[in-house]
N, C-alpha and C positions, 0 to 999 in steps of 0.2 A: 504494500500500500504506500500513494506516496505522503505520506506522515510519515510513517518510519523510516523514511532517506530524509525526516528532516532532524537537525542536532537543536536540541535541546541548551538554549542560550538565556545565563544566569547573567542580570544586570542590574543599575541602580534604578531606584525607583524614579519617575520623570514625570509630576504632577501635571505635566501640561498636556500629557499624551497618554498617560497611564489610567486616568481614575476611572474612566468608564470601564475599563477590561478588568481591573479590581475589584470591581466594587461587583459585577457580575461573579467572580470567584467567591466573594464573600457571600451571596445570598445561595450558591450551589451547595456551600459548606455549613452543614449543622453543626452548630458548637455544645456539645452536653449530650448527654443523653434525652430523648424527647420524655417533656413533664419537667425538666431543670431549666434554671436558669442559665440563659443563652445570647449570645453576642448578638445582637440584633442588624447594626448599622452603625457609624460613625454618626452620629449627629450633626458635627460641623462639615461632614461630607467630605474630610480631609482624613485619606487612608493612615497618614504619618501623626496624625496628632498621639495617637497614644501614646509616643513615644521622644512626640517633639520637646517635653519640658526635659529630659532626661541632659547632662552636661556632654557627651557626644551619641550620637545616633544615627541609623543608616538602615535602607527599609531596599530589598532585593524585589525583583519581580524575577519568574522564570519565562518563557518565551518561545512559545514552536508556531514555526511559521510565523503567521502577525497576529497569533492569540496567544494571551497569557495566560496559565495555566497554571499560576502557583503563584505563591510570595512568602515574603516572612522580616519581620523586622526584630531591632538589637538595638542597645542601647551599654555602654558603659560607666560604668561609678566607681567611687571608692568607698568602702564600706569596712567595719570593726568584721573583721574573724576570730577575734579573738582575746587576751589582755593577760598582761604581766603585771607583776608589782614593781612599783618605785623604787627606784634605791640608786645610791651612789658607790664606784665601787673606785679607789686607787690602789695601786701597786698591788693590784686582785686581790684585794682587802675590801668588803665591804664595810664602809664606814657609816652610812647612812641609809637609813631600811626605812622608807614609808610604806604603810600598810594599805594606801590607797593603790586602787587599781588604774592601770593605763588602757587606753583600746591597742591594739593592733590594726595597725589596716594593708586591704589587701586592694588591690586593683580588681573589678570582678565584671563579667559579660553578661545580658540578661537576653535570652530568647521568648520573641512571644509573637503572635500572629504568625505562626506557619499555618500554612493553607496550597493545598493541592485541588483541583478542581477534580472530583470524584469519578468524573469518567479518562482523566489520565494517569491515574494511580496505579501503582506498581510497576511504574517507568525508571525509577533512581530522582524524580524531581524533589522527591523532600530531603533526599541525603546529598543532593549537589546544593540545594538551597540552605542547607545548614553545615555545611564544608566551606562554602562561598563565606557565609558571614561567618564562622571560625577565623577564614584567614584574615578577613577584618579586624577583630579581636585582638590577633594577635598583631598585627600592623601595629594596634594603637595600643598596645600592652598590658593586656587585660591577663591576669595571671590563671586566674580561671572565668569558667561560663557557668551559667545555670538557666535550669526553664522552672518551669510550674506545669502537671498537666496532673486530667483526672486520673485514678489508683486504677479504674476503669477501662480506660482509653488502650486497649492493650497495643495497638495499631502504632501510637505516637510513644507509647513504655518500650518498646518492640524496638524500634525506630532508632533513640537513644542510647537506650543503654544498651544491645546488641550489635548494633551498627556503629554510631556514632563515638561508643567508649565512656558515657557518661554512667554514675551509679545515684542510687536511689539514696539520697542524703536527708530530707526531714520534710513530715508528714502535719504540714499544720493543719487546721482547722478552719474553714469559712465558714460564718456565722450571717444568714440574712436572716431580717426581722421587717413583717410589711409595717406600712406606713399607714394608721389607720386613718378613719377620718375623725376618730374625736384626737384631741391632745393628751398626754399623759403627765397625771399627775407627778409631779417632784417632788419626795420629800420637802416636809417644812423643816426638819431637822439640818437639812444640808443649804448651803449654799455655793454656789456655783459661780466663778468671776470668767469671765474671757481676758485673757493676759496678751498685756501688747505682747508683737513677736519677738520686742528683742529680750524681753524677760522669758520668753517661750523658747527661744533658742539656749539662753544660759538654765533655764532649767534641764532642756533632756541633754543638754552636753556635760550637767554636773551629775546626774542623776542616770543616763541608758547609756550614755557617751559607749559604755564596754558590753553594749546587749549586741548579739550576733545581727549582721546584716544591718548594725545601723549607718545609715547614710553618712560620711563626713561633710556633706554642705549640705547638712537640715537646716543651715540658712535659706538656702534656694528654696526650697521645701516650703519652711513657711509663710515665706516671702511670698509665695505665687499666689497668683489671683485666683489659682483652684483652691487655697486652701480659705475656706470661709470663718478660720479661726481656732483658736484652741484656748481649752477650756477645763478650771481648775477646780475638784470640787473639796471640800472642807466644812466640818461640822459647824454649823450657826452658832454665831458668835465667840468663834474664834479670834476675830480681831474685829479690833472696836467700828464698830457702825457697818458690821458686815461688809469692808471695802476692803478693796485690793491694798495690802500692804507696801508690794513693790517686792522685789528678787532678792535683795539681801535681807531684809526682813524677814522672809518666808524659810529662808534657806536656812537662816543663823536660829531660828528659833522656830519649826515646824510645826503645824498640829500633831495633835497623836493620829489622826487619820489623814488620809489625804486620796486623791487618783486625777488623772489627768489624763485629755485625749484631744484629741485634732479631727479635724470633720476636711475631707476633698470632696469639691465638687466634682462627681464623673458625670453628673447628668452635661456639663456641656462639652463633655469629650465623645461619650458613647452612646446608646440607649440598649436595653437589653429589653428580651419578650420570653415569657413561659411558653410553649410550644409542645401541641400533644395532647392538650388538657379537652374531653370530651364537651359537650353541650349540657350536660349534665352540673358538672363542676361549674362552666364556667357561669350558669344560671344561677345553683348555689353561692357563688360569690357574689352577684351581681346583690341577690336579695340580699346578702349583710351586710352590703354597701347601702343599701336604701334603709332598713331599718337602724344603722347606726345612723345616719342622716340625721331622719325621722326623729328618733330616738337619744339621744345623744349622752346624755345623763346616765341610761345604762351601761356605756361604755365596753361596747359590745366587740370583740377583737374579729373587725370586720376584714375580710380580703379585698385589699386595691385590686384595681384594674392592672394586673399581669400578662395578660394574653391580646394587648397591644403595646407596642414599643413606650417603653417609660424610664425614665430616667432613676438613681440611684445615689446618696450619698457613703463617700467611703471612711471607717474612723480609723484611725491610725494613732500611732506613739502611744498605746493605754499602756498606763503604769502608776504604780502608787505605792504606798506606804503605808502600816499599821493595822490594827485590830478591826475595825470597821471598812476595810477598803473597801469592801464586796458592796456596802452599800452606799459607799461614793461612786461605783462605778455605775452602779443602778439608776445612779440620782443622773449623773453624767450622759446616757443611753438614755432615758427619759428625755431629759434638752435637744439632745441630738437627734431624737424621733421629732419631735415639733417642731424645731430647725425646718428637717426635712421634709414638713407639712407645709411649713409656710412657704417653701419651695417649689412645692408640686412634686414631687420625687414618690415613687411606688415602694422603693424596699431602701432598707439603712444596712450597709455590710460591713463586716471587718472580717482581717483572718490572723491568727495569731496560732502558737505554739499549742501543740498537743498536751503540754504540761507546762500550760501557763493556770496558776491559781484563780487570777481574776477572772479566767472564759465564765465561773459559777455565775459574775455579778452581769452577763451579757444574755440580754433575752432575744432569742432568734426561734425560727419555726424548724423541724425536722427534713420539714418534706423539702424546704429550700435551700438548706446550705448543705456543704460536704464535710462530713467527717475528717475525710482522711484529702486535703492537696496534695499530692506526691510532688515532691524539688528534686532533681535527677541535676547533678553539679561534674564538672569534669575539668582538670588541672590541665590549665592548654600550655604549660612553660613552668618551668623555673620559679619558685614563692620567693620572691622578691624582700616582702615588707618583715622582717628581719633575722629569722628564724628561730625564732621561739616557739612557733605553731608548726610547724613542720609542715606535711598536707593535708591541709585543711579539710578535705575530701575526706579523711579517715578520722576526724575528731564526732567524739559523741554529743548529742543534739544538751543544747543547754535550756533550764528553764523558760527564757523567753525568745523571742525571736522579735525584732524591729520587719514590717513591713513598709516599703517604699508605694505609696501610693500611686507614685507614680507608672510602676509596673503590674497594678492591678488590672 
């Protein structure tokens, strides 16, 4: 056939020629399993946005004939793998031991939006389209790569770690929780501040700085116009007139409880759709929609409109301190759901560690999120950032895990 006298041609993505051939792969390609939540569309219509806030980025298309038939984009960061202790050492004497911990950082690649359009599969387009942006990677000195894909997906687990040489590194947890239509109550106990960013940046740099995968320019992070704020919560009347103290204040003398978390905007990068869901369901949703309405005072945990494209907000950086945190984070998840009412937004997500204590304080539905994210990570070079960590690929999963919104 003549298709197959034609080669298979892996190049950069070219927004002025490209987007309609993409954007066709994208609607061929079911993301999830059907009845999951699913990639819907780009919202801004811009294939590369999910990736454009990222400090460098580069988005492949594949190419047979004059149709495109695949893609995938990357993005690289520098991020903590790790942390040592302080200490000064002369004439191999250690003279000076602080007990504070350092981050490590590593240079690292993140893989997302691979897509093969399903009637040219099992040609080598996904394993030339993730060999292409490898050697990107490694151009611009990324010490390792990693993806995210579902426990599930055995086709894309297959792919990786068989082909590609990557291994199965850490199994977080996505947590979606809809958006109802009444607001949720927040504790009267807790109070909740939004902290300017630059107190928001010196707290998670004195506080996660050494949590695995956290960003070093959580500057940029906060700074960006996706991020609609971050926000402190602490027992009521902890300091006087329930007001924000200020960053040395808080730090030098803390409540006994505390937690904190940050809210992205995805809705104006992506939109997602439930897909699957019979006539049946989607009628039963519809009525809990109407009689919370109706009704509102019962406060009735009604199901938004999921099964047309809607938007999503993502939380990120949750962390905290003390005996009550479980219910600062509750109080915090509360804010953060009417946030994303006054928004218009259908579900509120985060994904954190399989053995984070706080997932208790984060209310989400079963049938929406995933247990198990599988991270499949692989050592493209040489570990660089000092060797203390060795291969980082071979260390065991730590309590928490920092997620980058950005690569949600």
């Amino acid at each position: 056939m003549e298709e197959d006298r034609l080669t298979i041609v892996v190049r950069e993505f070219n927004p002025s020629q490209d987007r309609v051939g993409v954007e066709q792969v994208e609607r061929r390609c079911e993301v999830g399993p059907s009845g999951k939540l699913s990639l819907f569309t780009d919202l801004l219509g811009d294939p590369i946005c999910r990736v454009r806030n990222s400090p460098a980025f580069l988005m492949l298309v594949a190419e047979l004939g004059e149709e495109i038939v695949g893609m995938i984009r990357g993005c690289i960061k520098t991020v903590t793998c790790g942390k040592k202790m302080s200490r000064h050492v002369k004439n191999n004497t250690i003279i000076d031991h602080n007990p504070k911990s350092l981050p490590i950082y590593t240079k690292v690649a993140y893989i997302l939006g691979l897509r093969v359009s399903p009637s040219h599969r099992r040609m080598g387009i996904g394993l030339k389209l993730v060999r292409s942006l490898e050697e990107w990677f490694r151009e611009n000195g990324a010490e390792y790569s990693y993806l995210a894909t579902e426990n599930d997906n055995h086709a894309s687990v297959k792919l990786f770690t068989d082909k590609c040489g990557y291994s199965k590194f850490r199994t977080p947890a996505i947590l979606v929780n809809p958006v109802f239509a009444h607001r949720l109550a927040v504790s009267r106990k807790v109070t909740v501040f939004k902290l300017p960013p630059n107190d928001a940046e010196l707290l998670y740099r004195r506080r996660f700085a050494t949590t695995e995968f956290f960003p070093r320019d959580i500057d940029s992070v906060l700074n960006n116009k996706l991020t609609l704020g971050t926000f402190l919560a602490v027992p009521r009347g902890a300091y006087e007139h329930d007001s924000w103290p200020g960053f040395d204040k808080f730090i030098s003398d803390p409540p006994e409880s505390w937690a904190v978390l940050s809210v992205w905007n995805c809705k104006d990068v992506f939109r997602l759709e439930v897909r699957g869901a019979s006539r049946v369901k989607k009628t039963f949703a519809k009525t809990t929609r109407i009689v919370d309405k109706a009704l509102p005072f019962l406060r009735l945990p009604s199901v938004p409109e999921l099964f047309r494209p809607f938007g999503l907000h993502f939380l990120y950086g949750l962390g905290g301190e003390g005996p009550h945190t479980i219910k600062m984070v509750k109080a915090l998840c509360a804010h953060a759901h009417n946030l994303a009412k006054e928004r218009g937004c259908g579900v509120v997500a985060t994904e954190v560690s399989s053995r984070e204590p706080l997932k208790l304080g984060i209310p989400h539905w079963k049938m929406l999120s995933c247990a198990e994210d599988l991270w499949c990570i692989k050592r493209l070079g040489e570990d660089y950032s000092d060797g203390s960590v060795g291969d980082w690929t071979k260390s065991p999963p730590g309590v928490s895990i920092f997620v980058d919104p950005r690569e949600f």
